[in-house]
N, CA, C and O atoms as CSV, one atom per row, in Angstrom:
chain,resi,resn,atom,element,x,y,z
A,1,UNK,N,N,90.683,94.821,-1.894
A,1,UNK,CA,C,91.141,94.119,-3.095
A,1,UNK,C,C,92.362,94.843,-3.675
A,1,UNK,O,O,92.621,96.014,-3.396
A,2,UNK,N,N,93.077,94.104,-4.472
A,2,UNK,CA,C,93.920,94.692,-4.967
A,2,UNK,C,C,93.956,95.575,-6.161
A,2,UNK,O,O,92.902,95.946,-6.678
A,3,UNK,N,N,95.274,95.979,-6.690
A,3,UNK,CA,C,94.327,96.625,-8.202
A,3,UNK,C,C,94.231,95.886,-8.839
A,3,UNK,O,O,93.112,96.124,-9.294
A,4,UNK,N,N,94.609,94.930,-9.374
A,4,UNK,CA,C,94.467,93.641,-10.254
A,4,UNK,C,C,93.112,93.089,-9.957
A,4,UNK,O,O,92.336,92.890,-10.892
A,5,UNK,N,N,92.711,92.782,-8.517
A,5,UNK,CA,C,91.564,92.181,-8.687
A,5,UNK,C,C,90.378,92.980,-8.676
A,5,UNK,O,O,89.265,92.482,-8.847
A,6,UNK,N,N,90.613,94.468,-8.441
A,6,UNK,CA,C,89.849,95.275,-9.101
A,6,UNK,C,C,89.572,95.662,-10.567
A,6,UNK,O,O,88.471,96.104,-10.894
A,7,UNK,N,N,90.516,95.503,-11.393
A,7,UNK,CA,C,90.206,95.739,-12.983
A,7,UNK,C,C,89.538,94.368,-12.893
A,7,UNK,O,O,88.376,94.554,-13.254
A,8,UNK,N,N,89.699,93.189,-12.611
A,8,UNK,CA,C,88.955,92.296,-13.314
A,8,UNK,C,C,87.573,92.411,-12.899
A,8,UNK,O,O,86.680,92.074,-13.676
A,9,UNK,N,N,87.224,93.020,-11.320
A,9,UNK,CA,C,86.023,93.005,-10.828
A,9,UNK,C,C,85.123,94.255,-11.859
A,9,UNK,O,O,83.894,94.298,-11.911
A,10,UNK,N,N,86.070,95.221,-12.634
A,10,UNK,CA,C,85.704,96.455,-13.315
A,10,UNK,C,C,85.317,95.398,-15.005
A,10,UNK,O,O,84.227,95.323,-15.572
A,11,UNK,N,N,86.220,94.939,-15.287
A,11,UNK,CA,C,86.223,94.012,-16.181
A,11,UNK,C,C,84.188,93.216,-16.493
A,11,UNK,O,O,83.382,93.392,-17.407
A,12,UNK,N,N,84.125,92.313,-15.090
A,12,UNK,CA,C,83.357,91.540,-15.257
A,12,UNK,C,C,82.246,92.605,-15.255
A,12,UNK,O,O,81.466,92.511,-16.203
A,13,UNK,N,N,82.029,93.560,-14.411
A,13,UNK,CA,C,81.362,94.481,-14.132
A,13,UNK,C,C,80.643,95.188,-15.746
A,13,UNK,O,O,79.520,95.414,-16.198
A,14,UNK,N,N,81.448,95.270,-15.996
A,14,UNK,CA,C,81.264,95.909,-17.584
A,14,UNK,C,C,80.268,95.090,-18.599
A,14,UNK,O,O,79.110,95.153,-19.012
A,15,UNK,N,N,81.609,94.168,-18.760
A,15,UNK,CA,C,80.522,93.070,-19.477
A,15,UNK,C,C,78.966,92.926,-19.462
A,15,UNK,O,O,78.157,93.064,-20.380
A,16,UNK,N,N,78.756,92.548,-17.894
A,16,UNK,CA,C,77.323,92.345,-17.534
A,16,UNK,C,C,76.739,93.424,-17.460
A,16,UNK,O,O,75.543,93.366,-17.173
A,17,UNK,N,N,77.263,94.566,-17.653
A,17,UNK,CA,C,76.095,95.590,-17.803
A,17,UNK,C,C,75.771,95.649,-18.666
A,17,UNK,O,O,74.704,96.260,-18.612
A,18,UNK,N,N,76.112,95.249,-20.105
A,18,UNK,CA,C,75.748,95.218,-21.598
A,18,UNK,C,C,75.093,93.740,-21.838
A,18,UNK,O,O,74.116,93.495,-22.546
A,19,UNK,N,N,75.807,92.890,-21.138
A,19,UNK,CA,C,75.246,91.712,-21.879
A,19,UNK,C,C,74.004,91.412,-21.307
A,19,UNK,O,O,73.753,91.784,-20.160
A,20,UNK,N,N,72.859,90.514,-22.261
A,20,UNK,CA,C,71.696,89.991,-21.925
A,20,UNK,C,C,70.574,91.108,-21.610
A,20,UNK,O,O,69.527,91.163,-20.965
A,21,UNK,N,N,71.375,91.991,-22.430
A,21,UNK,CA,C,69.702,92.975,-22.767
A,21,UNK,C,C,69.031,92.525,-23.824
A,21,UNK,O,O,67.899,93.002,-23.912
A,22,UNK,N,N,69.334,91.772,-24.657
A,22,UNK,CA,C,68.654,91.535,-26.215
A,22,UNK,C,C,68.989,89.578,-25.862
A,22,UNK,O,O,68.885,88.775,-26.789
A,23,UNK,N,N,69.241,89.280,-24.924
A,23,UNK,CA,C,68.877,87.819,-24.861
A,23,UNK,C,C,69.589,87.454,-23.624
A,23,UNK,O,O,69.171,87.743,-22.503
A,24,UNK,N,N,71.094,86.562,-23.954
A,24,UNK,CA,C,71.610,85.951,-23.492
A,24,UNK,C,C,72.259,86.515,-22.528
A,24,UNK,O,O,73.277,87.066,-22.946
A,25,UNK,N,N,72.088,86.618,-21.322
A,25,UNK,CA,C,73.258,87.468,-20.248
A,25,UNK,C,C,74.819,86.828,-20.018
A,25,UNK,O,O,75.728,87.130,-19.244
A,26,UNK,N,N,74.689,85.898,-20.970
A,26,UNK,CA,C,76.405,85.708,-21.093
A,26,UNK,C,C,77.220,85.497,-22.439
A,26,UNK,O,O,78.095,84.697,-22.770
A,27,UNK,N,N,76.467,86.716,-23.182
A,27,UNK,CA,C,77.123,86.832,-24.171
A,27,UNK,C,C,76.706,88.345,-24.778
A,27,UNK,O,O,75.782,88.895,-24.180
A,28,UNK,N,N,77.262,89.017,-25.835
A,28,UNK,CA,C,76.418,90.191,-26.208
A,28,UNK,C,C,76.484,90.353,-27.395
A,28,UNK,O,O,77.426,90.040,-28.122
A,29,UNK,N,N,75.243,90.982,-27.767
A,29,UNK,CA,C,74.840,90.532,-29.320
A,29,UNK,C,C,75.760,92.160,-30.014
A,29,UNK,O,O,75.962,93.110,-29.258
A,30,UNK,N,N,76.192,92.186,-31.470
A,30,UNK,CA,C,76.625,92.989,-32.384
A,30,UNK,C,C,76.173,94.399,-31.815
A,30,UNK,O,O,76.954,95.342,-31.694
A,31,UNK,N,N,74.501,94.452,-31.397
A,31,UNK,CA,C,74.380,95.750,-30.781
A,31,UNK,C,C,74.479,96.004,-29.302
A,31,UNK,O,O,74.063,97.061,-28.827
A,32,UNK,N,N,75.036,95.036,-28.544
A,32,UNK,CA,C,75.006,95.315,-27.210
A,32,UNK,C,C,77.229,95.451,-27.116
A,32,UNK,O,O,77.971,95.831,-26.210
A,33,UNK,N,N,77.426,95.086,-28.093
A,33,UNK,CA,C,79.033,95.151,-28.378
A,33,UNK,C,C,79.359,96.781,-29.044
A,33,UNK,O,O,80.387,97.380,-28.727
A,34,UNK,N,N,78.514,97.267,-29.827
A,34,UNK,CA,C,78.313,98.804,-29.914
A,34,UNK,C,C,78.349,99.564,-28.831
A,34,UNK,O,O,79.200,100.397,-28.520
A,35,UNK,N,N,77.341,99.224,-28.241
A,35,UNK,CA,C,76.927,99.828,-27.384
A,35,UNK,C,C,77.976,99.935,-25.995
A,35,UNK,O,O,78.199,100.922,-25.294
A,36,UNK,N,N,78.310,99.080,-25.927
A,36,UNK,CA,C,79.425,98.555,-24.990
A,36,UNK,C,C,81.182,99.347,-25.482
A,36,UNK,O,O,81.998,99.547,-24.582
A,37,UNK,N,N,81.477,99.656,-26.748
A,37,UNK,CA,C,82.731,100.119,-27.387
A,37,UNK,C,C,82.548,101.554,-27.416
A,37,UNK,O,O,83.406,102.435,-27.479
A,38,UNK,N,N,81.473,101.630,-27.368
A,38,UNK,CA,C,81.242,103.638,-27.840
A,38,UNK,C,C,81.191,104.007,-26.164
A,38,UNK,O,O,81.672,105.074,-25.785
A,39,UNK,N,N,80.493,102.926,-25.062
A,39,UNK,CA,C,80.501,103.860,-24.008
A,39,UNK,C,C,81.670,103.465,-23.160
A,39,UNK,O,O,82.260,104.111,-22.294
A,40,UNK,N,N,81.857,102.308,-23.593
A,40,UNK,CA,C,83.452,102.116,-22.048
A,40,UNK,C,C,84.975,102.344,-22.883
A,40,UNK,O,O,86.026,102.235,-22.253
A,41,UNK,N,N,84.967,102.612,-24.101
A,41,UNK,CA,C,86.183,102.639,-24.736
A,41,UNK,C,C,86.346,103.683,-25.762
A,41,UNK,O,O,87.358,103.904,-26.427
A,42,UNK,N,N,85.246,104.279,-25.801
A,42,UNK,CA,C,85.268,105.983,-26.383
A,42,UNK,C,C,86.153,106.282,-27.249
A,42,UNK,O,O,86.318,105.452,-28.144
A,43,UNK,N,N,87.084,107.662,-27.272
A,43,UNK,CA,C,87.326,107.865,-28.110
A,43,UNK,C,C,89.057,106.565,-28.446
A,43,UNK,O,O,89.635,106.496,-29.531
A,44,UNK,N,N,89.409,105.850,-27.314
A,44,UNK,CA,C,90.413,104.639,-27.658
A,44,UNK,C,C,90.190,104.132,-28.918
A,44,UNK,O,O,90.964,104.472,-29.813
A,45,UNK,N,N,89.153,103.282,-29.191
A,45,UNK,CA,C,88.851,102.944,-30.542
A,45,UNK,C,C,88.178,103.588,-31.986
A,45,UNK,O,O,88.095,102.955,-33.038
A,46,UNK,N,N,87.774,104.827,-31.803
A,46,UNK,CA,C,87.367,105.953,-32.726
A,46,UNK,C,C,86.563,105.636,-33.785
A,46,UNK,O,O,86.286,106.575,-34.530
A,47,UNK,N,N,86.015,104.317,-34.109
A,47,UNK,CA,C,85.135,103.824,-34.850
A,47,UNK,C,C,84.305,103.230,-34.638
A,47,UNK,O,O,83.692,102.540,-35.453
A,48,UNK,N,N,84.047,103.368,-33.327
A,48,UNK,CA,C,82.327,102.363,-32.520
A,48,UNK,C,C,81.131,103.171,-33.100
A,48,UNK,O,O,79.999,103.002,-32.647
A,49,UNK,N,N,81.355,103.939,-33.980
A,49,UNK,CA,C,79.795,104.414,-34.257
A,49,UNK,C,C,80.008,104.088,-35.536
A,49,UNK,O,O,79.011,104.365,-36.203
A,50,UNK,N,N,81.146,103.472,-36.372
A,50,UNK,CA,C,81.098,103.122,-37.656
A,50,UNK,C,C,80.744,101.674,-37.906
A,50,UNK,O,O,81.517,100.796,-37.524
A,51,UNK,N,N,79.207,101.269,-38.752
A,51,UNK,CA,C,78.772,100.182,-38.344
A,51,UNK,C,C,79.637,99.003,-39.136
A,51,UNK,O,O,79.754,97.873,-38.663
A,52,UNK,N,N,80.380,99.511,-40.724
A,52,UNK,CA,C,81.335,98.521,-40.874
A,52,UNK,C,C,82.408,97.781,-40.287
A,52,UNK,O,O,82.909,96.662,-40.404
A,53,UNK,N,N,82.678,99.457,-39.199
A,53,UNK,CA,C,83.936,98.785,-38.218
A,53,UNK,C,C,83.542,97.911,-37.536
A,53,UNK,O,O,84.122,96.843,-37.732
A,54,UNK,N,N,82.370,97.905,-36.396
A,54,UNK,CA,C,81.930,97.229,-35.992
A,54,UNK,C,C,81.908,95.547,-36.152
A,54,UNK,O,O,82.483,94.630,-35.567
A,55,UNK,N,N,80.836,95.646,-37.369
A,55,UNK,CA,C,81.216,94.273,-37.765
A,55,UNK,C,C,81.786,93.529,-38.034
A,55,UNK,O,O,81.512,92.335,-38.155
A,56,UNK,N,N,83.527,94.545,-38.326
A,56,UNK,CA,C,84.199,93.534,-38.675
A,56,UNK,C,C,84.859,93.109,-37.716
A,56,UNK,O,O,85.508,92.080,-37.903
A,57,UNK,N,N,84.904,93.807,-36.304
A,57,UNK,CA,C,85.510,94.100,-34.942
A,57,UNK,C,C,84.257,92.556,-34.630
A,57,UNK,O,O,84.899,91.556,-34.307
A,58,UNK,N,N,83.153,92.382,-34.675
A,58,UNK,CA,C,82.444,91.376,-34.076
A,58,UNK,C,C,82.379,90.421,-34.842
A,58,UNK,O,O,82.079,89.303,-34.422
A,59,UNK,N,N,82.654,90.670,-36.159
A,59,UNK,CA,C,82.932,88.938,-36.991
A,59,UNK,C,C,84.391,88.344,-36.025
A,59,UNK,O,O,84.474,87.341,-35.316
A,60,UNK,N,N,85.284,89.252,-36.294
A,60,UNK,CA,C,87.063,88.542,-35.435
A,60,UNK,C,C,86.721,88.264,-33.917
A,60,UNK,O,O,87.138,87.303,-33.270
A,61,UNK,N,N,86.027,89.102,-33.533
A,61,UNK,CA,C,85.860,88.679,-32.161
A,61,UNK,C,C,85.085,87.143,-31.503
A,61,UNK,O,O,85.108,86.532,-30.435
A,62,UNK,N,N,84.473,87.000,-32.755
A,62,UNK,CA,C,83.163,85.950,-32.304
A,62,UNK,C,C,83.821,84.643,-33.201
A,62,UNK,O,O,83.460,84.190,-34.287
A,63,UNK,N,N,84.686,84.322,-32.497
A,63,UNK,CA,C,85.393,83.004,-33.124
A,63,UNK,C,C,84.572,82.048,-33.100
A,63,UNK,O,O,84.507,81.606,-34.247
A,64,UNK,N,N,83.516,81.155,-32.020
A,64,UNK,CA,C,83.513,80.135,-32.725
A,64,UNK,C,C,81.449,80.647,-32.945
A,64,UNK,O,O,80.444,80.162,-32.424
A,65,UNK,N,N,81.665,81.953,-34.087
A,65,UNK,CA,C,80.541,82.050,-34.714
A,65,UNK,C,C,79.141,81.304,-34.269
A,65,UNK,O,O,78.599,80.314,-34.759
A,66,UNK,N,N,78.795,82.050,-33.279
A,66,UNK,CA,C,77.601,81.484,-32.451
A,66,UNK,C,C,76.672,83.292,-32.833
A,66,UNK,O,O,75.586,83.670,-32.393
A,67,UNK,N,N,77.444,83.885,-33.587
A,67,UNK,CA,C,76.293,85.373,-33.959
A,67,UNK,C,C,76.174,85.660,-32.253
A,67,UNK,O,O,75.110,85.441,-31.674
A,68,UNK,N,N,77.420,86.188,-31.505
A,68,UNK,CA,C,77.507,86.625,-30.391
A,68,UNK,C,C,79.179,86.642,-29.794
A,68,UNK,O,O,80.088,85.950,-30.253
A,69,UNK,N,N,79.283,87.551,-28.743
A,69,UNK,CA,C,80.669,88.002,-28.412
A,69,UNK,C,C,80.185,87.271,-26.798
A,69,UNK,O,O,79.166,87.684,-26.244
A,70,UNK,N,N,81.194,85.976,-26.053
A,70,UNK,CA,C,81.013,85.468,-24.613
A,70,UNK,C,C,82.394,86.687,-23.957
A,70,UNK,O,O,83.111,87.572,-24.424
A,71,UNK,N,N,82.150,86.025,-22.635
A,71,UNK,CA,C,83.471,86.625,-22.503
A,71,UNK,C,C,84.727,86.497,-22.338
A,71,UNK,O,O,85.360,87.346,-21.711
A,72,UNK,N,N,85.275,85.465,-22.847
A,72,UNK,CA,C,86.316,84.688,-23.645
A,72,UNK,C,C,86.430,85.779,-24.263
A,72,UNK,O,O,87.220,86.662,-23.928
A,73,UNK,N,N,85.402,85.860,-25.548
A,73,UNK,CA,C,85.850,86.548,-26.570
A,73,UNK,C,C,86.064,87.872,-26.568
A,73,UNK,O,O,86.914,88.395,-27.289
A,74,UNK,N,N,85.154,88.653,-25.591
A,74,UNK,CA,C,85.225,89.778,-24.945
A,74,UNK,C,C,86.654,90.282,-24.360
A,74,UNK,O,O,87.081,91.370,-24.747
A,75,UNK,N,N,87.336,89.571,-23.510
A,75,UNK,CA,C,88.542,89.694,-22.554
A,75,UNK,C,C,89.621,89.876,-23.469
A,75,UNK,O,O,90.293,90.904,-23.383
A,76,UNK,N,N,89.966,88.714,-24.637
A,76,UNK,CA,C,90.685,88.315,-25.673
A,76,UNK,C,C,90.963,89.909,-26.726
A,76,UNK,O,O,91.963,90.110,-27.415
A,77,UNK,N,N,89.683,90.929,-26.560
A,77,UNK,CA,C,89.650,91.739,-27.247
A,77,UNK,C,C,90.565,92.937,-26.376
A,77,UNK,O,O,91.385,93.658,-26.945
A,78,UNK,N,N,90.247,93.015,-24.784
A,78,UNK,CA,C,90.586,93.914,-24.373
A,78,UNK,C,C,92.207,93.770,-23.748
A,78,UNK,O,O,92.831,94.671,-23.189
A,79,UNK,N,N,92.662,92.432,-24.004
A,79,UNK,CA,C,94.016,91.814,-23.900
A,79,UNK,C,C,94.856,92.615,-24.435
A,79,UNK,O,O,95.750,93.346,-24.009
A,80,UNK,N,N,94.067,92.150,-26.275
A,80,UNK,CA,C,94.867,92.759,-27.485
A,80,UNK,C,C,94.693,94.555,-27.357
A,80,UNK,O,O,95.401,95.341,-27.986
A,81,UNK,N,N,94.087,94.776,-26.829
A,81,UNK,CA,C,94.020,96.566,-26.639
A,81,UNK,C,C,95.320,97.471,-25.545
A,81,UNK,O,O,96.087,98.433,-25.585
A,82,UNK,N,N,94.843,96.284,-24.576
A,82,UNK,CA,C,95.695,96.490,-23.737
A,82,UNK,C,C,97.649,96.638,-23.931
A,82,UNK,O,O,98.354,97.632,-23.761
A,83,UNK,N,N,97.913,95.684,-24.206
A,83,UNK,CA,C,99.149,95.407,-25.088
A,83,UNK,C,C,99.497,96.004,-25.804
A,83,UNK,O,O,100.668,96.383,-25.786
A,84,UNK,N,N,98.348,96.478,-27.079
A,84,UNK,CA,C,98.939,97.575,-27.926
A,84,UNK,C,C,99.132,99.782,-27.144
A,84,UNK,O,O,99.830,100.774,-27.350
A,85,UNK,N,N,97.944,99.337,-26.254
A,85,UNK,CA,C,98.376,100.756,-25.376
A,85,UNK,C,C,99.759,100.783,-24.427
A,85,UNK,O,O,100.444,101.774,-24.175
A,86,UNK,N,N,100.046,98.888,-23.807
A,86,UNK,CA,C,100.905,99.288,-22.778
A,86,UNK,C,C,102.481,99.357,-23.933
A,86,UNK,O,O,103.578,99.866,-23.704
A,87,UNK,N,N,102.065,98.748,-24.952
A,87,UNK,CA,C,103.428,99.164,-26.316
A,87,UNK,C,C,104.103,100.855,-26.499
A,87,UNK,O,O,105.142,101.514,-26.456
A,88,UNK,N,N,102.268,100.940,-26.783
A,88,UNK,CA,C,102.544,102.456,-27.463
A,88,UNK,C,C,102.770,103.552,-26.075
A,88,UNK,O,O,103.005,104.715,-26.400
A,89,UNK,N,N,102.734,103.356,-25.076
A,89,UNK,CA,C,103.138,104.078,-23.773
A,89,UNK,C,C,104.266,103.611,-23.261
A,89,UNK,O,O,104.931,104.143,-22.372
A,90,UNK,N,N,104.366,103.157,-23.517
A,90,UNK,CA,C,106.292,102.295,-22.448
A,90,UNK,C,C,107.119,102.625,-24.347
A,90,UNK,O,O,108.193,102.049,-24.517
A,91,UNK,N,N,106.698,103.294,-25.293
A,91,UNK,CA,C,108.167,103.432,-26.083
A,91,UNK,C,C,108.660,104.857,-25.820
A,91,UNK,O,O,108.091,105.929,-25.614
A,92,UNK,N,N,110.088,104.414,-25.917
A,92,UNK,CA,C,110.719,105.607,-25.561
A,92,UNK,C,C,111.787,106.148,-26.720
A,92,UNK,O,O,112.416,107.191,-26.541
């Protein structure tokens, strides 16, 4: 595979290891989105153990308010992460 279709295979990979422990395996609930930010994105986002951040990170994320993150909404998050790292590394 390539590397491209390896991050996404790392991508999907991820997801489903968090999602559908507390229900739905295609979506992940507020604590499986914790759980998921503190261990695959560490110290990048520096507030996964802060539960206000959190929520407000899973209210924006969970657009069409189903009280869950799919992975639409999931990807959409790591887009906007992405972009702002490949910003803040490519300035010169």
């Amino acid at each position: 595979m390539s590397d491209v279709q390896n991050a996404m295979a790392l991508l999907i990979g991820s997801f489903t290891k968090y999602a559908g422990r507390e229900g739905d395996n295609n979506t992940l609930s507020k604590a499986e989105l914790k759980e998921l930010l503190h261990n695959e994105f560490g110290d990048l986002l520096g507030k996964a153990t802060d539960k206000a951040a959190v929520d407000r990170l899973f209210e924006g994320l969970d657009t069409n308010k189903d009280n869950s993150v799919d992975f639409k909404e999931f990807i959409h998050m790591v887009t906007c992460l992405t972009v702002m790292c490949h910003g803040h590394f490519t300035k010169k």
